[in-house]
BAMIZA-410668 format. One record per residue (C-alpha): residue number from 1; residue in three letters; x, z, y negated. Coordinates in Angstrom, 2 decimals. Each point is the difference from the previous one (the first is absolute). Example, Ala and Ser with C-alpha at 12.3 -4.5 7.8 and 13.67 -1.06 7.14 Angstrom:
<atoms>
atom seq = 1; type = ALA; X = 12.30; Z = 7.80; Y = 4.50;
atom seq = 2; type = SER; X = 1.37; Z = -0.66; Y = -3.44;
</atoms>
This chain:
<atoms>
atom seq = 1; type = UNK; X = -26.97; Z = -19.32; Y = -27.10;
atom seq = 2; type = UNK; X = 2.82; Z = 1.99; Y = -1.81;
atom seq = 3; type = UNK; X = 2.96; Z = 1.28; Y = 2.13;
atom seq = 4; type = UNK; X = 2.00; Z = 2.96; Y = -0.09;
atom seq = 5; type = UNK; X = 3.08; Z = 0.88; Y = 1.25;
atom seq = 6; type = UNK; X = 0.02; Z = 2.24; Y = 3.03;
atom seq = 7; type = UNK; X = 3.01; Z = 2.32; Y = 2.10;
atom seq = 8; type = UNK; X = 3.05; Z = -1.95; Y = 0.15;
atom seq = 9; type = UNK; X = 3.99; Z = 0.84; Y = 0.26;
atom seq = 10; type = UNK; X = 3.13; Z = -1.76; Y = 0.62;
atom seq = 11; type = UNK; X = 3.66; Z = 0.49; Y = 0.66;
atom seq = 12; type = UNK; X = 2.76; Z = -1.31; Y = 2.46;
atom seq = 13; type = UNK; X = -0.72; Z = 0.11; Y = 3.70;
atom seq = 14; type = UNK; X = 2.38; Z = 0.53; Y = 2.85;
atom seq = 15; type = UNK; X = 3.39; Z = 0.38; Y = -1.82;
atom seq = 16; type = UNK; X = 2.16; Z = 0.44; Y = 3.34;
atom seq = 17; type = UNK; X = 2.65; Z = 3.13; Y = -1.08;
atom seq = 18; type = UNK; X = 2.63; Z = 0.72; Y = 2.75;
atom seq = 19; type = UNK; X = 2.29; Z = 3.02; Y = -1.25;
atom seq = 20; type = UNK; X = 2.95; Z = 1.18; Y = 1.46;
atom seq = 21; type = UNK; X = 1.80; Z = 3.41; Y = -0.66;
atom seq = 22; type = UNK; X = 3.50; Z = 0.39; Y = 1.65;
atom seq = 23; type = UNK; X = 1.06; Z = 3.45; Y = 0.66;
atom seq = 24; type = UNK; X = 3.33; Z = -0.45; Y = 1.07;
atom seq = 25; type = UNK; X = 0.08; Z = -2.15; Y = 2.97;
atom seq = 26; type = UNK; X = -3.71; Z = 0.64; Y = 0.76;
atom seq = 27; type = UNK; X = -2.62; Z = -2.16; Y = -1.73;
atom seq = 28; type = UNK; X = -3.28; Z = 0.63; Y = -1.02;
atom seq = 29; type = UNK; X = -3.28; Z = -2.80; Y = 0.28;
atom seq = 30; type = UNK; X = -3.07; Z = 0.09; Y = -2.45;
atom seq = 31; type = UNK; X = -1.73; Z = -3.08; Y = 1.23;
atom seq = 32; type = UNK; X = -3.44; Z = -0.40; Y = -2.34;
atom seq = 33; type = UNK; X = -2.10; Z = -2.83; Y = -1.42;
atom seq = 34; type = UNK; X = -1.49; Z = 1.10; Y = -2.69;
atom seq = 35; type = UNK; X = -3.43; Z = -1.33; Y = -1.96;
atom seq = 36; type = UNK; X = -0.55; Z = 0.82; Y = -3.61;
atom seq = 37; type = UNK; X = -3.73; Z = 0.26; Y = -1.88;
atom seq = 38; type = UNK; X = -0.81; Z = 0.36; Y = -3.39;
atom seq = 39; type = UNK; X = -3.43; Z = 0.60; Y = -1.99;
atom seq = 40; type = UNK; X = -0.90; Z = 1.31; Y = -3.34;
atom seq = 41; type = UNK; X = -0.51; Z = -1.89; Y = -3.63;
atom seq = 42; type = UNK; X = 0.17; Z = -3.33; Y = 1.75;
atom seq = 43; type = UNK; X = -3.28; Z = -1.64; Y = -1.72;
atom seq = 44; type = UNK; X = 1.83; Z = -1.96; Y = -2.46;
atom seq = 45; type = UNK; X = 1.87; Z = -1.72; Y = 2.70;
atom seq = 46; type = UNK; X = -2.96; Z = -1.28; Y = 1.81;
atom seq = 47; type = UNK; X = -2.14; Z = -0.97; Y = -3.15;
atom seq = 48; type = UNK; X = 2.42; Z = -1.58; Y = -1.89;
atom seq = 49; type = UNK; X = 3.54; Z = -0.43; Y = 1.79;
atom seq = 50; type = UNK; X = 1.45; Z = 2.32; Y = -2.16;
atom seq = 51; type = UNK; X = 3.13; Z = 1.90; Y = 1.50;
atom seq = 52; type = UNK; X = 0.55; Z = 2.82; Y = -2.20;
atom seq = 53; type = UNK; X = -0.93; Z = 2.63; Y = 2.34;
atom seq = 54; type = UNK; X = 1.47; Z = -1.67; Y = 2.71;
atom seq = 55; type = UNK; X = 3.00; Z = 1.38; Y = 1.94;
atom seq = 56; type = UNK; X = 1.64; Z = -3.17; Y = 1.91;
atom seq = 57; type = UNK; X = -0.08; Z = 0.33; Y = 3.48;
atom seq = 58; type = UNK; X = 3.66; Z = -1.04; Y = 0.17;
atom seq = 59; type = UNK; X = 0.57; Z = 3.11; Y = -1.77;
atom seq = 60; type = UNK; X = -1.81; Z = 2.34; Y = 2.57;
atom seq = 61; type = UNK; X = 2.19; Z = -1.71; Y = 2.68;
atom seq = 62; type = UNK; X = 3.27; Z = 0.58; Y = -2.14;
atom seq = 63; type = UNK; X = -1.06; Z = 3.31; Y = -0.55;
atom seq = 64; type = UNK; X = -0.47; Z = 0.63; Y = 3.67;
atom seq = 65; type = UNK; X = 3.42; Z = -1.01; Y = 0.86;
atom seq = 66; type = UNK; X = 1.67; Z = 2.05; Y = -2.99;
atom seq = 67; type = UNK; X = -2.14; Z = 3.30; Y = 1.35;
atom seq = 68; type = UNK; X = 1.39; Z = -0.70; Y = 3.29;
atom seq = 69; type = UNK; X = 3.51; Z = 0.16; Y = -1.35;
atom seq = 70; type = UNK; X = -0.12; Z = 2.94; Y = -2.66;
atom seq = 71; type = UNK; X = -2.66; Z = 2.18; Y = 1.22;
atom seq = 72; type = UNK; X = 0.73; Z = -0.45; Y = 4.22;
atom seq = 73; type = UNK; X = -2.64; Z = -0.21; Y = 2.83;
atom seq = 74; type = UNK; X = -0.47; Z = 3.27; Y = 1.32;
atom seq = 75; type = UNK; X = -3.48; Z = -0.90; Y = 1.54;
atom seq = 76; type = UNK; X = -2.20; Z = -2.92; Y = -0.45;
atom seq = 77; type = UNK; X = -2.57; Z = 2.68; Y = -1.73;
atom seq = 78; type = UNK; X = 2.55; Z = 1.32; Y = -2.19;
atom seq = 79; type = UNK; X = 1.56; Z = -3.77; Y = -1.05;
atom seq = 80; type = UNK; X = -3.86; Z = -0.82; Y = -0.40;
atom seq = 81; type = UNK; X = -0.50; Z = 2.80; Y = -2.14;
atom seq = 82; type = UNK; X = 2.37; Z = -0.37; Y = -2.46;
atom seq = 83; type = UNK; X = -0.96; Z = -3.80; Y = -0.08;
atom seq = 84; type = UNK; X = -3.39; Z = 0.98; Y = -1.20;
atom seq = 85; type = UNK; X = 1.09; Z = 2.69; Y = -2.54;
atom seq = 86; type = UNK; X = 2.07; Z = -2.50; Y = -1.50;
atom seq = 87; type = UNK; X = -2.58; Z = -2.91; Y = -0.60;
atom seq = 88; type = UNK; X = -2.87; Z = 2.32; Y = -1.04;
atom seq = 89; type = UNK; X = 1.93; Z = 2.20; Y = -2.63;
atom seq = 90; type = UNK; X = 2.58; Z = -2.63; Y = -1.30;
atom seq = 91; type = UNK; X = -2.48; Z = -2.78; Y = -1.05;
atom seq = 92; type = UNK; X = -3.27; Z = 1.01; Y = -1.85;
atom seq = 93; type = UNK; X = -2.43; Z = -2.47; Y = 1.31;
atom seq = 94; type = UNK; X = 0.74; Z = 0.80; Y = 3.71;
atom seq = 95; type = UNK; X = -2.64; Z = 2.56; Y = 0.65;
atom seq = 96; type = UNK; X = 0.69; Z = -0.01; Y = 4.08;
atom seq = 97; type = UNK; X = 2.69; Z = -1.04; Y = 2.19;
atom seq = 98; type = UNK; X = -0.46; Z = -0.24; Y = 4.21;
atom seq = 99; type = UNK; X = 3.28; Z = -0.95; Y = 1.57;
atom seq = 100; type = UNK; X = -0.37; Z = -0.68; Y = 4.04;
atom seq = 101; type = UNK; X = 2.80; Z = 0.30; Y = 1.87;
atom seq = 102; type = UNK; X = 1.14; Z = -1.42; Y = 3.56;
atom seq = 103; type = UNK; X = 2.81; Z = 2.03; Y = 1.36;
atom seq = 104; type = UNK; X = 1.73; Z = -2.06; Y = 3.00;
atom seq = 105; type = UNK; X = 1.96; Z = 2.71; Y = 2.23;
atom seq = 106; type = UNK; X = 3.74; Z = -1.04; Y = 1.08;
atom seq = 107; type = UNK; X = 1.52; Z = 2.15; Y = 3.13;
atom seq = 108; type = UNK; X = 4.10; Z = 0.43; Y = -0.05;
atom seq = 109; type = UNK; X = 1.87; Z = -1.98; Y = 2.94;
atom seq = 110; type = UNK; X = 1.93; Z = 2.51; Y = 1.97;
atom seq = 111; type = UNK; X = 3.74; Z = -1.91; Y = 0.83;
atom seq = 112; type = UNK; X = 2.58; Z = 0.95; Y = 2.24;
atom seq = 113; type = UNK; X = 2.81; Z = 0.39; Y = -2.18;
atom seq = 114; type = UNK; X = 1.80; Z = -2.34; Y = 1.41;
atom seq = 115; type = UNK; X = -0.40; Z = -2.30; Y = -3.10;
atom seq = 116; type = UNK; X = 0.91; Z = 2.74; Y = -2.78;
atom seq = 117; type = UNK; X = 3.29; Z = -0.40; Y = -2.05;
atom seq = 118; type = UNK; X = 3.14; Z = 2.06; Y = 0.55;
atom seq = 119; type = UNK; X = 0.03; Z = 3.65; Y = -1.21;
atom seq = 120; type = UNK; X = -3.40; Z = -0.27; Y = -1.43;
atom seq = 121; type = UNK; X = -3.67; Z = 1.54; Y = 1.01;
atom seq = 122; type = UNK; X = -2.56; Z = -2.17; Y = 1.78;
atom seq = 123; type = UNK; X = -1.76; Z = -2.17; Y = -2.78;
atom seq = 124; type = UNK; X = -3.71; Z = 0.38; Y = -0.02;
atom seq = 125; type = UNK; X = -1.14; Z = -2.90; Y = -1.53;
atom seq = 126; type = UNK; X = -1.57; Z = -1.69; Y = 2.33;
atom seq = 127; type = UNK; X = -3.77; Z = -0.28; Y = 0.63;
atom seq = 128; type = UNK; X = -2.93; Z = -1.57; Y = 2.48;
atom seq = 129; type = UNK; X = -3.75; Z = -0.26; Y = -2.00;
atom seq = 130; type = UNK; X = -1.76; Z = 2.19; Y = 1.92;
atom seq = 131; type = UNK; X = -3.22; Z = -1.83; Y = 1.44;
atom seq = 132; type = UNK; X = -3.13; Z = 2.96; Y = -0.09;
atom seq = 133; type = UNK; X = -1.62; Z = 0.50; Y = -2.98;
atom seq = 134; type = UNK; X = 0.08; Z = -1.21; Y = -3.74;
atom seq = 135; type = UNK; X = -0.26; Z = 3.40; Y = -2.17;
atom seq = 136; type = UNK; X = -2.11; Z = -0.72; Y = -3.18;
atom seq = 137; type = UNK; X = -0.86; Z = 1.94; Y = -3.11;
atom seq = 138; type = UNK; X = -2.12; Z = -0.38; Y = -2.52;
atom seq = 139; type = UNK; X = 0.38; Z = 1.87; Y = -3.75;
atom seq = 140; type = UNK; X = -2.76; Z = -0.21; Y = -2.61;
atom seq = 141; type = UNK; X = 0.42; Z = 1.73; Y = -3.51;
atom seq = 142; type = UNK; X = -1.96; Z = -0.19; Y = -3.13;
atom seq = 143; type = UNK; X = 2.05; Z = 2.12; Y = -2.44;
atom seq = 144; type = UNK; X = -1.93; Z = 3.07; Y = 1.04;
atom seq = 145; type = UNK; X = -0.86; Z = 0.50; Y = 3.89;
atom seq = 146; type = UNK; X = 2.58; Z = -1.85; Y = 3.64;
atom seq = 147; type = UNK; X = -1.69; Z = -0.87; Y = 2.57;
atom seq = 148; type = UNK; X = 2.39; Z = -0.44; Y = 2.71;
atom seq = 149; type = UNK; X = -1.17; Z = -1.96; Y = 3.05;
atom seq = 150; type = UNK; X = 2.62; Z = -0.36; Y = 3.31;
atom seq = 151; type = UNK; X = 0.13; Z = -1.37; Y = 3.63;
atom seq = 152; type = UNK; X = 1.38; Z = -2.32; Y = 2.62;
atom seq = 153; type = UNK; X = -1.34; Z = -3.29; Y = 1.30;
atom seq = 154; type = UNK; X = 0.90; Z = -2.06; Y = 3.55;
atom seq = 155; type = UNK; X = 1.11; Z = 3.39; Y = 1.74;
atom seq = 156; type = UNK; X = -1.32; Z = -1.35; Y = 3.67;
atom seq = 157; type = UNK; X = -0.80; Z = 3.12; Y = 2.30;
atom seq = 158; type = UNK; X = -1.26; Z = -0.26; Y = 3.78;
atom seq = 159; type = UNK; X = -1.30; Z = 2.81; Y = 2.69;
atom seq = 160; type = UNK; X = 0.09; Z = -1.80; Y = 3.25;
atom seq = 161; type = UNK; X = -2.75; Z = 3.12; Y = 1.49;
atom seq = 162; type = UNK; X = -1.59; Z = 2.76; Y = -1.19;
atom seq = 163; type = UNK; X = -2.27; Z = -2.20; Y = -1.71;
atom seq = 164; type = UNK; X = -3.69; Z = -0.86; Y = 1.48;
atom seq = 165; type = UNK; X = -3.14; Z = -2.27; Y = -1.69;
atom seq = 166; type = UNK; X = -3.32; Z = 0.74; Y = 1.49;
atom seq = 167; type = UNK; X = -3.50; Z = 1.48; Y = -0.88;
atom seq = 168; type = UNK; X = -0.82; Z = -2.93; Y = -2.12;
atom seq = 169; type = UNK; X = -2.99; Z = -1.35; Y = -1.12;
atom seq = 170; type = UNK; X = -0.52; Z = -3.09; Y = 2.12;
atom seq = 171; type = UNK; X = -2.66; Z = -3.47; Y = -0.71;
atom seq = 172; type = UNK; X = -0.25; Z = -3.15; Y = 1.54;
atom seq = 173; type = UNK; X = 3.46; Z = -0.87; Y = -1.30;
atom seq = 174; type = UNK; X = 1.79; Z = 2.66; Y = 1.40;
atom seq = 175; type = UNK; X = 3.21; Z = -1.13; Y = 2.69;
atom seq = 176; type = UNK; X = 2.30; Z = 2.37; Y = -0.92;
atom seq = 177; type = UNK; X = 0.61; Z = 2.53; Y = 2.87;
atom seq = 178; type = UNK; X = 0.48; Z = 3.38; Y = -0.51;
atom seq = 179; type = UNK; X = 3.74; Z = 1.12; Y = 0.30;
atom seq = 180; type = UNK; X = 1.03; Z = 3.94; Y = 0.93;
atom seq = 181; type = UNK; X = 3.78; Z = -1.24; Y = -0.35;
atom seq = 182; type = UNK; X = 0.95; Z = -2.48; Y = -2.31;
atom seq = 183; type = UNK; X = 3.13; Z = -0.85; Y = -2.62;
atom seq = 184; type = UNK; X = -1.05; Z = 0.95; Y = -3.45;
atom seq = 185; type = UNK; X = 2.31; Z = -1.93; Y = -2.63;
atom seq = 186; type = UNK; X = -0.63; Z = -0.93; Y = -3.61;
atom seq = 187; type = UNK; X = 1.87; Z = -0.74; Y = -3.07;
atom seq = 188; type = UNK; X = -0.29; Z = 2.45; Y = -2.65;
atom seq = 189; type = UNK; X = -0.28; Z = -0.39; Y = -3.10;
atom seq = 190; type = UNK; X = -0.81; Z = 3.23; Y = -2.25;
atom seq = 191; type = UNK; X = -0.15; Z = 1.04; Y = -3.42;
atom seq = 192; type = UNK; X = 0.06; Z = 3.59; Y = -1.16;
atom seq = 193; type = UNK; X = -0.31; Z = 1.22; Y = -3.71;
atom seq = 194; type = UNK; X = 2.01; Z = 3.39; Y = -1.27;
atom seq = 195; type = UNK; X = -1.67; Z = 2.81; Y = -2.00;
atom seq = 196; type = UNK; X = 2.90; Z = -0.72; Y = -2.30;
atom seq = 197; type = UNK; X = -1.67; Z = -0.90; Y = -3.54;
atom seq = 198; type = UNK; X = 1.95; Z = 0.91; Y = -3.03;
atom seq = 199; type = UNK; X = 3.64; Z = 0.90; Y = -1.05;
atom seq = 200; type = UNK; X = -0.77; Z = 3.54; Y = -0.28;
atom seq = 201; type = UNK; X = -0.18; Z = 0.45; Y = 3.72;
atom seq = 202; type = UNK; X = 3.53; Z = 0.02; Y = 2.18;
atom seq = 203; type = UNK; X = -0.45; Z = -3.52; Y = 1.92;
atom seq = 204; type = UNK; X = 0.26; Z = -0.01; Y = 3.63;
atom seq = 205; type = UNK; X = 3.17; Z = -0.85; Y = 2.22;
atom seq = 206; type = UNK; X = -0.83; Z = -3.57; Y = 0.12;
atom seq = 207; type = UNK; X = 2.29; Z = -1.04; Y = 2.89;
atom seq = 208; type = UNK; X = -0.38; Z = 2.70; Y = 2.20;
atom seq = 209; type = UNK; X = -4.07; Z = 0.23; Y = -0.79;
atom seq = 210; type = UNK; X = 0.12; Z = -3.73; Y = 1.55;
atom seq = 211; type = UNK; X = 2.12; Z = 0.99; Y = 2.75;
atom seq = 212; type = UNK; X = -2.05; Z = 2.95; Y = 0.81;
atom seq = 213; type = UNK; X = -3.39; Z = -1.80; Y = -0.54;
atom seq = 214; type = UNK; X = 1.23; Z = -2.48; Y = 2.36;
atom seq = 215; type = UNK; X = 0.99; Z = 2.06; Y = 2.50;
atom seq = 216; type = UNK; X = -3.40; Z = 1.90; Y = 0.08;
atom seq = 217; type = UNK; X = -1.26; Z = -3.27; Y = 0.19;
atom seq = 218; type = UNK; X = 1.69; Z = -0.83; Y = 3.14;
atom seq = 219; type = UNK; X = -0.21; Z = 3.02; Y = 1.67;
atom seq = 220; type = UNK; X = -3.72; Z = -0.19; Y = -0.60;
atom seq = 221; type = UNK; X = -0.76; Z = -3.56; Y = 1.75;
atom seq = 222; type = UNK; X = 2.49; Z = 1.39; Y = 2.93;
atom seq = 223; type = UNK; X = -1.92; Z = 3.53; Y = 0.67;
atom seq = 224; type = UNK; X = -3.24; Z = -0.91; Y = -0.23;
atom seq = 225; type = UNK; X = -1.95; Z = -0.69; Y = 3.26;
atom seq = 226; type = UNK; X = -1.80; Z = -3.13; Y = -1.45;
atom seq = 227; type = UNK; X = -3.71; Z = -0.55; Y = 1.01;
atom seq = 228; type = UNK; X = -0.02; Z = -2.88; Y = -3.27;
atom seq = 229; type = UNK; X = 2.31; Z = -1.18; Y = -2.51;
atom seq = 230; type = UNK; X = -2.31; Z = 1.47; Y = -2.82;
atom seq = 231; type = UNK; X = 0.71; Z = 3.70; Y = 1.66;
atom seq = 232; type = UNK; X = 3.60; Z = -0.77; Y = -0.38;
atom seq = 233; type = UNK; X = -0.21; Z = -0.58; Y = -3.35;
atom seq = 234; type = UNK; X = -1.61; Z = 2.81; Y = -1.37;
atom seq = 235; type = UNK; X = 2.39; Z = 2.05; Y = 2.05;
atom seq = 236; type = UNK; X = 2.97; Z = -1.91; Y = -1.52;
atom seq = 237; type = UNK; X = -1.60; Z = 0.62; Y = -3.09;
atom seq = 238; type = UNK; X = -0.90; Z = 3.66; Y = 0.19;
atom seq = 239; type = UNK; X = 3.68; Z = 0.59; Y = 1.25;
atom seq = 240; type = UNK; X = 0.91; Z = -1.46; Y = -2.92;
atom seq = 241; type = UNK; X = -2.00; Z = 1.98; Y = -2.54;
atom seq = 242; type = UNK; X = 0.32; Z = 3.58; Y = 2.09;
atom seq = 243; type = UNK; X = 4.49; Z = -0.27; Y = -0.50;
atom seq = 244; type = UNK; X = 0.38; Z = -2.06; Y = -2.96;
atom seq = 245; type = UNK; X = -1.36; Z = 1.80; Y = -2.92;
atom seq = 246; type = UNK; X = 0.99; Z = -2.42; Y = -2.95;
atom seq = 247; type = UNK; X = -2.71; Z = -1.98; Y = 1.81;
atom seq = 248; type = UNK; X = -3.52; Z = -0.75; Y = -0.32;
atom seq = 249; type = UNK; X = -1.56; Z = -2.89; Y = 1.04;
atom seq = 250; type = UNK; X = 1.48; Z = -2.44; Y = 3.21;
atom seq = 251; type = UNK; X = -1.52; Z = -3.10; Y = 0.44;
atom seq = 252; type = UNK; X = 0.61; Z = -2.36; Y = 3.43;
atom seq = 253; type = UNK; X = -1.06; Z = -3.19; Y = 0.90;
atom seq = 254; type = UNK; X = 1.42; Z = -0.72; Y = 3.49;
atom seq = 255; type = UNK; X = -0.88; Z = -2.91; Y = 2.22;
atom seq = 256; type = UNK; X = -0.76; Z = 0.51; Y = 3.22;
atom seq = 257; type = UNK; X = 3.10; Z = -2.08; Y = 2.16;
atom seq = 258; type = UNK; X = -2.07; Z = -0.77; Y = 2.92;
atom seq = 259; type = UNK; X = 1.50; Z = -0.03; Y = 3.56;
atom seq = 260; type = UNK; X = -2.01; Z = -1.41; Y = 2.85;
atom seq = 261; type = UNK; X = 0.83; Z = 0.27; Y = 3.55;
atom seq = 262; type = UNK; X = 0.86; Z = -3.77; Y = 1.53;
atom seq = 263; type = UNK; X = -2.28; Z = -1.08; Y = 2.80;
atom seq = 264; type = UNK; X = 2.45; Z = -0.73; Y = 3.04;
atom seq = 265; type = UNK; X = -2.67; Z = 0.02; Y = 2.41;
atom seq = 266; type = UNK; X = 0.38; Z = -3.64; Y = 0.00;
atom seq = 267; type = UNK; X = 3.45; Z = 0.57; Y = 1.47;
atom seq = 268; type = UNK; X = -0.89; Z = 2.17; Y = 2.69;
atom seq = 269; type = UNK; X = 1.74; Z = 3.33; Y = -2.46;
atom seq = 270; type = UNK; X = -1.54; Z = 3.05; Y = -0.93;
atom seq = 271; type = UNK; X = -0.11; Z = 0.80; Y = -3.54;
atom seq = 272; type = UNK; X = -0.43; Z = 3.80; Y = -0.82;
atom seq = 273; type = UNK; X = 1.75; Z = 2.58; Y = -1.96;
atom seq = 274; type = UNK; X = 0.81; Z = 1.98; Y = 2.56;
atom seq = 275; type = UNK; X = 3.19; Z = -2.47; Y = 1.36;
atom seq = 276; type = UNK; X = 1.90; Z = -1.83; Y = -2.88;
atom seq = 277; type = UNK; X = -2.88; Z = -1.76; Y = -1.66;
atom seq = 278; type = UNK; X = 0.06; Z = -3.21; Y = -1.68;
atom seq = 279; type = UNK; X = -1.69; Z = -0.21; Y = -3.53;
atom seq = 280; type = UNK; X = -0.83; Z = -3.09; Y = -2.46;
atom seq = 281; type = UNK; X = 0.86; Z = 1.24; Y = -3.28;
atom seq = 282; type = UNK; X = -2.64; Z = -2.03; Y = -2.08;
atom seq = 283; type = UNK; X = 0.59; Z = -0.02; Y = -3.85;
atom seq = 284; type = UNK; X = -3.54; Z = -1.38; Y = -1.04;
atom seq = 285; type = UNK; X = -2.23; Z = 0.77; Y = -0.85;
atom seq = 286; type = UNK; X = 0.57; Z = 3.65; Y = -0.35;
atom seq = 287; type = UNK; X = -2.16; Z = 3.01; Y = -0.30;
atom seq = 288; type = UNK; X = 0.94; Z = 1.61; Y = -3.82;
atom seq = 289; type = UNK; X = -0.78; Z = 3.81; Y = -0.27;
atom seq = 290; type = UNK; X = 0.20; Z = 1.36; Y = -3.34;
atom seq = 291; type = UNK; X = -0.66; Z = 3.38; Y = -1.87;
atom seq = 292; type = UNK; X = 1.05; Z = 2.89; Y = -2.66;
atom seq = 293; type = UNK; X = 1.07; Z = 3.33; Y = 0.98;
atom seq = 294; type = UNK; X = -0.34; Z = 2.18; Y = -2.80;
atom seq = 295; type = UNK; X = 0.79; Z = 3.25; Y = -1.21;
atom seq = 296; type = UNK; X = -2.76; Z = 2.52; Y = 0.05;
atom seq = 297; type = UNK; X = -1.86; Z = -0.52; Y = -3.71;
atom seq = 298; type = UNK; X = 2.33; Z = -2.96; Y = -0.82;
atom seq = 299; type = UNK; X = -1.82; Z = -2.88; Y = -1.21;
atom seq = 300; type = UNK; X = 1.37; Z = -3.97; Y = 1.97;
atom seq = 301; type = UNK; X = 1.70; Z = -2.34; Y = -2.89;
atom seq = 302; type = UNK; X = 2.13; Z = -1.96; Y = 2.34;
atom seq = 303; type = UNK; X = -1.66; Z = -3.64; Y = 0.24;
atom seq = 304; type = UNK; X = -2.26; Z = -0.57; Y = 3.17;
atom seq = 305; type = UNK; X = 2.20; Z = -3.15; Y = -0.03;
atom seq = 306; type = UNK; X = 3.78; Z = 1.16; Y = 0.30;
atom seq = 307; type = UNK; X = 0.70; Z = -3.75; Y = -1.11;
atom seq = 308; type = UNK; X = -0.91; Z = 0.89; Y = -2.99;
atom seq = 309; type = UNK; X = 2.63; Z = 2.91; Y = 0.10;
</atoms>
């Protein structure tokens, strides 16, 4: 049977980009990792091995490093941006760039002084990775339309009450008791794509639209009187869409971190909430609650799989 070639792309993946801007005696951290796709006239390539339209992926990563240095990371969004302008208008066979970007988050050490050289200020150079979340961004451009597509990923959350689980169905297989006061924790990930779509538009504040989104996030899984995790989420998601709005579409997928109560009957112990109780914090297997939230008459684009994000 004859063949034919079908979607394909390539580039550099995961070129690890650590800038630092010094302001005096205070330094700045832009922490990324940064993957790279192509597609466009790339036929040739595949049915013959002819590079002609080919941009080397040693030259995206080059080029990468060099935009680091003369254009500055402002924002993951905006470094990702002007990645993907560059590829698509400076080489003619490129028809679409997507540049994913992980953002790791670095938190300044606060010193006593003590150590700080005569006559001059405390130097602020001096940093501890911060351990939440791994900020991500996604930019796609075609030479005509962005799509720009942001979140977070291993941001671990818990409620240990105001969370209940009952009024389920129930079969045959059913053991799990009902609970009126139980922890709620997860791991969220989330995606959530801007209304942002063409150069003619003023772009968003990307840092402090992740800093706010975040924080409606939070405040969301912390005020909401939990009766399941999949009521949670729409209400992180609807707090989401009702402040931010350069945003229309939030996707979650957030695995349920199960805590059981430990059976100390055995013991001769009481076990109950009520008194300092004692919980196994089990990490499989895990209930996984996912869903959109979107903006009234927005259509979803963000993957069902946020893997694939």
């Amino acid at each position: 049977m004859p063949t034919f070639l079908g979607q394909n792309q390539y580039g550099k993946a995961e070129n690890r980009v650590v800038k630092i801007t010094r302001d005096g005696a205070t330094h700045h951290i832009k922490d990324l990792n940064v993957s790279v796709s192509l597609s466009g006239d790339m036929d040739e390539v595949h049915y013959s091995g002819s590079n002609a339209n080919v941009l080397p992926t040693d030259t995206t990563k080059n080029t990468v490093y060099a935009f680091a240095k003369e254009h500055g990371i402002e924002s993951a969004e905006q470094f990702g941006i002007h990645l993907a302008r560059h590829f698509v208008t400076s080489q003619e066979p490129i028809h679409r760039a997507r540049i994913r970007i992980e953002e790791y988050a670095w938190e300044r050490i606060e010193t006593s002084g003590a150590g700080a050289r005569a006559g001059a200020d405390e130097a602020k150079h001096s940093f501890v990775r911060q351990g939440q979340e791994t900020r991500l961004t996604q930019i796609t451009y075609d030479g005509e339309s962005w799509e720009v597509v942001s979140g977070l990923k291993d941001l671990v959350v818990m409620n240990s009450t105001d969370s209940e689980f009952w009024g389920y169905v129930k079969d045959k297989y059913t053991t799990l008791p009902e609970a009126y006061d139980r922890i709620l924790a997860t791991q969220v990930s989330a995606r959530w794509r801007f209304n942002w779509t063409d150069d003619a538009r003023e772009m968003p504040n990307w840092e402090e639209s992740y800093e706010q989104t975040k924080k409606h996030l939070l405040q969301a899984f912390a005020e909401t009187y939990s009766l399941s995790l999949q009521q949670t989420l729409f209400q992180m998601g609807s707090r989401i869409i009702d402040h931010r709005g350069e945003i229309d579409e939030v996707r979650f997928s957030l695995p349920n971190k199960h805590h059981f109560l430990v059976d100390l009957e055995p013991f001769g112990l009481k076990n109950d909430t009520a008194d300092g109780a004692v919980y196994f914090a089990a990490d499989r297997p895990y209930g996984l609650i996912e869903g959109t939230v979107l903006r009234d008459g927005c259509e979803a684009r963000i993957p069902v799989d946020l893997s694939n994000l």
